[in-house]
N, C-alpha and C positions, 0 to 999 in steps of 0.2 A: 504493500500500500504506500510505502514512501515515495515510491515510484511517481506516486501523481500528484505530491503535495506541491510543488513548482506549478503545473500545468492549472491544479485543482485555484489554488490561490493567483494565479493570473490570470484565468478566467472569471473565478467570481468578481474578481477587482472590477474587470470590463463589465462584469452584469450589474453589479453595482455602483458604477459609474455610471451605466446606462439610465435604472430604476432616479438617482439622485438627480439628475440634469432633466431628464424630458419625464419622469414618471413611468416609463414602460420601455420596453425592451428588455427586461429581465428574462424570462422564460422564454423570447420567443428567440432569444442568442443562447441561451442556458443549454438546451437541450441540443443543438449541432455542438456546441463548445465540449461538453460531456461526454456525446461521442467519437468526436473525430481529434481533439486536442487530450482530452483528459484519459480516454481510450475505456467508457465504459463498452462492455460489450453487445448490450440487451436495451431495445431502443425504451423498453415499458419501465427497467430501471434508470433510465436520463429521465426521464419525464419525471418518476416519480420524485428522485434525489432532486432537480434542478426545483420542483418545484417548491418543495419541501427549502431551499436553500433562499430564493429567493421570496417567499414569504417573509423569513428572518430578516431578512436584507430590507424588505419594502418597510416593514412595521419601525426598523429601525432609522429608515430614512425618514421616515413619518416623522416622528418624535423632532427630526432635525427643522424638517420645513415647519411643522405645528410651534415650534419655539420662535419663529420669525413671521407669525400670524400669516400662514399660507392654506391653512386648513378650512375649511366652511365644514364645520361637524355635522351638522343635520344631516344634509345634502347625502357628505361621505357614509356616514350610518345607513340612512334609507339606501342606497346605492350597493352597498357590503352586505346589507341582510338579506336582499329581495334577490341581489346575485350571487350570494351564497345556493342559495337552492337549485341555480342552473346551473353554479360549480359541478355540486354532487352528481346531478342528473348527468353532466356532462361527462365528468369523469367515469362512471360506471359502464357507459357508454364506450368512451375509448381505451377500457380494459379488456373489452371482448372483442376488439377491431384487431386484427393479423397487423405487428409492428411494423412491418415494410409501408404495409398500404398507412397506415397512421402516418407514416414519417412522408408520404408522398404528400397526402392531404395536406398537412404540418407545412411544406414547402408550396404549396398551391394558395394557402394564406398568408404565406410571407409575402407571396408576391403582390397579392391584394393591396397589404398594408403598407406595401411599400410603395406601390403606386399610389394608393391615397393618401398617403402623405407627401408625395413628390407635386401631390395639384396645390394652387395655391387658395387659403379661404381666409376670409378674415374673423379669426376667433381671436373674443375677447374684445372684441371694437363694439358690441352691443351692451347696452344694459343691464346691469345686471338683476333677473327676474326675480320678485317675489316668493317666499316658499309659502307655496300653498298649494292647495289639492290638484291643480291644473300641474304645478311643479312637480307637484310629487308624482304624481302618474305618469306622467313624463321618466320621471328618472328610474321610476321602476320596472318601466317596461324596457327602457335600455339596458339596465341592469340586468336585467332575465335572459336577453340575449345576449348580455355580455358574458356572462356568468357562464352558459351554456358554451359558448367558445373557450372559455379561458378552461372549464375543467375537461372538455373531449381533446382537445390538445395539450394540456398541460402549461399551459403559460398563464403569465398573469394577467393578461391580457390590460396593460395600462394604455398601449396604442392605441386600444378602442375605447378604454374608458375615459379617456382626456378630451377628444372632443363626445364623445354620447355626454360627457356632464355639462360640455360646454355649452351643447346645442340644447340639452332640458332645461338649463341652471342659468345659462347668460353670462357667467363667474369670468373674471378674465386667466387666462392660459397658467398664470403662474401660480393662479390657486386650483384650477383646475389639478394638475400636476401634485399639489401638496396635498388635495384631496382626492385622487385616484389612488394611494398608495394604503390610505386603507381598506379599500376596496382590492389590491391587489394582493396584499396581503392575506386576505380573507380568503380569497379564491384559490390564491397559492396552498394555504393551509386547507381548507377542506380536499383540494386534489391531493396532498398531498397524505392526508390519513388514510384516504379511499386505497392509495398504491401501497401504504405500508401494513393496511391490512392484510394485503394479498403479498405482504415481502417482496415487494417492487421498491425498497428504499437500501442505498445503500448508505451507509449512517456517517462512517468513515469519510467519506469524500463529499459529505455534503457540509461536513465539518468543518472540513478546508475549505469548500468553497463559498463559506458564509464567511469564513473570517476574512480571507482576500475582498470579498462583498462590503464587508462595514469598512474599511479601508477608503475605497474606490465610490462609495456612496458619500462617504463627506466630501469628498473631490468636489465630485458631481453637484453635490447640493449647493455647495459653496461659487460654483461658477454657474450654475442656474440664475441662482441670483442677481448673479452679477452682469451675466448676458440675455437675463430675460428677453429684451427688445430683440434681439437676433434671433427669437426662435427658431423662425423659416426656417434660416437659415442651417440651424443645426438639424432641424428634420430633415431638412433635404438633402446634408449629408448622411446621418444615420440611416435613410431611406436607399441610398447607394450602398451600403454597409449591408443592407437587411435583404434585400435584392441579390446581393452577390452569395451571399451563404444562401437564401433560397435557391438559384440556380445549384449551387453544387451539392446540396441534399437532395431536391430533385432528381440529377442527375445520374449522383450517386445512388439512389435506389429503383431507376426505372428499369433496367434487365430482369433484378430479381419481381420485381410487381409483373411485368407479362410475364414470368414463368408461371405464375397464378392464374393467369388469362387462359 
């Protein structure tokens, strides 16, 4: 196991760098980083472990943004409880999916979110809306299909949840972000019980990859901060970042998926 503590801890650094600067990417870098850098073997053990890691990582980046009043608590709460329950559903779901076709799928919505975030939209330039029943329905219907993505892939899915709050909530981007993370957090952990019931966690390397994570998470938070105004900017490069590991997980396991065919 020593073997991966280098790997194990400079990846999580990157995942937790990612989770503290934009709010998401944790999970959906977590899981190629685990297999193909840290050398797990068993695609349903990266999912589980990564998940399970960056939950740690997101709660503790939370704590960081919430200390510099980035958080809107309600919003994040309603958002964490209601996608909690399409966590579960999600993940139970992509424990009985053949791990090839998972990791295809998994690279088929990289590519998604990389192109959606390569368009340009202006969040955070409107209003910010009222919490009330129109708000809150709003947010938990996002949440339910957010929820549902983040546990049948295993990620935290904070890419979706930064603007889904943006567009229910009106919040501008940098609390968006501070309040996605307990949201992602939530989702990370419920996927993440679901696989360790079924012994898809590997404990050891999820060890190392939370500690290199809170490392690489204050980075992140700390230059969030500082380069808020530039978001695009940095999505549009993380989106060439998320793009390029899609392609090569894709492609990496398209031979074995048509031997399935």
């Amino acid at each position: 196991m020593t073997s991966t503590l280098v790997p194990a801890l400079a990846s999580g650094g990157l995942v937790g760098f990612s989770l503290g600067l934009v709010g998401g990417g944790g999970s959906i870098l977590a899981t190629p980083l685990l297999l193909y850098v840290v050398g797990v073997a068993s695609p349903h053990v990266a999912i589980g472990t990564g998940a399970l890691a960056v939950s740690i990582n997101a709660y503790a980046n939370l704590l960081g943004h919430a200390r510099k009043g980035h958080v809107r608590w309600l919003c994040a709460a309603v958002f964490a409880a209601v996608g909690t329950l399409g966590a579960l559903l999600g993940s139970s779901l992509g424990l009985v999916v053949d791990g090839t076709r998972l990791l295809l799928l998994f690279g088929a919505l990289m590519v998604v979110v990389g192109l959606l975030m390569l368009r340009p939209r202006g969040v955070g330039r409107g209003e910010e809306r009222p919490v009330e029943r129109r708000t809150c329905a709003l947010t938990a219907a996002a949440a339910l299909a957010t929820g549902g993505a983040s546990g049948f892939f295993g990620i935290g899915g904070g890419f979706l949840i930064v603007p889904a709050l943006v567009f229910a909530t009106g919040m501008p981007m940098i609390n968006a972000i501070g309040s996605s993370l307990l949201a992602v957090g939530t989702f990370g952990l419920a996927t993440a019980v679901n696989y360790a019931r079924s012994g898809q966690v590997d404990w050891v390397i999820a060890a190392q990859f939370i500690s290199g994570g809170v490392v690489g998470g204050i980075l992140g938070m700390l230059l969030a901060t500082r380069l808020s105004a530039g978001k695009a900017t940095l999505n549009g490069i993380f989106a060439v970042l998320i793009l390029s590991v899609a392609t090569y997980v894709i492609f990496k396991n398209l031979p074995a998926t048509t031997a399935f065919g």
